[in-house]
Residue, then its C-alpha position, 0 to 999 in steps of 0.5 A: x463699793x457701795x453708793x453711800x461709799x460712793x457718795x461719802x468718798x469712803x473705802x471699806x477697810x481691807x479685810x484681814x487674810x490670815x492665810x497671809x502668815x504662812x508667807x511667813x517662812x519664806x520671809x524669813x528666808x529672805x530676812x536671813x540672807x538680806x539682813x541676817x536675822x533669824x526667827x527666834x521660835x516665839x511668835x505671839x497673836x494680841x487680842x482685847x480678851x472680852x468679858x463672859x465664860x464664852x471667851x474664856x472657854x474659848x481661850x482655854x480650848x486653845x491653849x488646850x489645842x496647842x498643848x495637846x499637839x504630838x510636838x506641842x509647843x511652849x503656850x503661855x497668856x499674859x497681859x500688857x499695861x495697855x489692857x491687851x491680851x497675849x498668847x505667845x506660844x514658843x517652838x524650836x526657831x528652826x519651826x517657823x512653819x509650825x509657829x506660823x500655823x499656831x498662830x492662824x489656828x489661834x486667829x481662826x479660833x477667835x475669829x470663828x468664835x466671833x471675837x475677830x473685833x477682838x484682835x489686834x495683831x500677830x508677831x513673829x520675832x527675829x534676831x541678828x547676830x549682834x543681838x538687835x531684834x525685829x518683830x514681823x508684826x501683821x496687823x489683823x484689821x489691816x491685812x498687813x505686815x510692818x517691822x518693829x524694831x525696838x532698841x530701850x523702853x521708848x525707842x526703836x531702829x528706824x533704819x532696821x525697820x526700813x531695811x526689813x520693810x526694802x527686804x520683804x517688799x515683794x513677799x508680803x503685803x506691806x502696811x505702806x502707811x508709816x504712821x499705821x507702824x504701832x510701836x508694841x513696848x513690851x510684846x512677848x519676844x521683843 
């Protein structure tokens, strides 16, 4: 720590660890056996799109990336009502090791491009049985991972989020701060 930082009681953010999402696979191991939910093959990286042509040749080199793979998988951009970028790509759900290395390159990509600021954070859907979905959502700035759970519009299982949040504490770095948990209505996959 720095002595302005020092001085002022501040603490430089944690930096993201995108290598983080390859634990993604084994979590969802852990989801399957503990809560019976399995991954349900989309997965979407959130992303504030800047202005220019730079950003749009990157982001058309990356669909183009994903799309011209051997075992390609389903890409799609959209938009939500929040002004926030979506690129959700789609493999078979038995893949999560495949979605998970989408979804680093599509980081990485941004990131190596300078559009890290950019980035909000990456999602992996699961579902159980009865149908209630959880998203494993790692938040970029923070390093982090939290559930979201949504139930309607406007609300969401609490209770799920607290079993996923017990379930995968020893296998990923969990976001402990309650009130960093963004509720993310309408994500691709939820």
């Amino acid at each position: 720590m720095g002595f302005w930082n020092t001085l002022t009681g501040r603490t430089p953010p944690k930096s993201a660890n995108l290598d983080s999402l390859f634990l993604v696979p084994s979590a969802a191991i852990t989801l399957q056996t503990a809560a019976g939910l399995t991954p349900t093959g989309d997965g979407s990286v959130c992303y504030r799109a800047a202005t220019g042509a730079g950003f749009d040749q990157t982001q058309q080199e990356m669909v183009a990336l994903l799309e011209g793979s051997i075992d390609a998988p389903e890409v799609s951009l959209s938009n939500d009502d929040f002004g926030f970028s979506w690129l959700q790509v789609h493999r078979d759900p038995s893949d999560t090791s495949g979605l998970c290395t989408d979804l680093h390159g599509v980081n990485t990509t941004l990131e190596a491009q300078g559009f890290g600021p950019g980035l909000l954070c990456s999602l992996v859907p699961f579902v159980d049985p009865g149908g209630r979905r959880v998203g494993l959502v790692y938040l970029y700035k923070k390093g982090t991972f939290y559930p979201f759970a949504p139930t309607g519009p406007q609300t969401r299982d609490h209770l799920l989020e607290m079993q996923v949040r017990d379930a995968l504490a020893a296998e990923l770095p969990v976001e402990k701060e309650l009130a960093g948990w963004m509720a993310l209505w309408g994500a691709p996959g939820l």
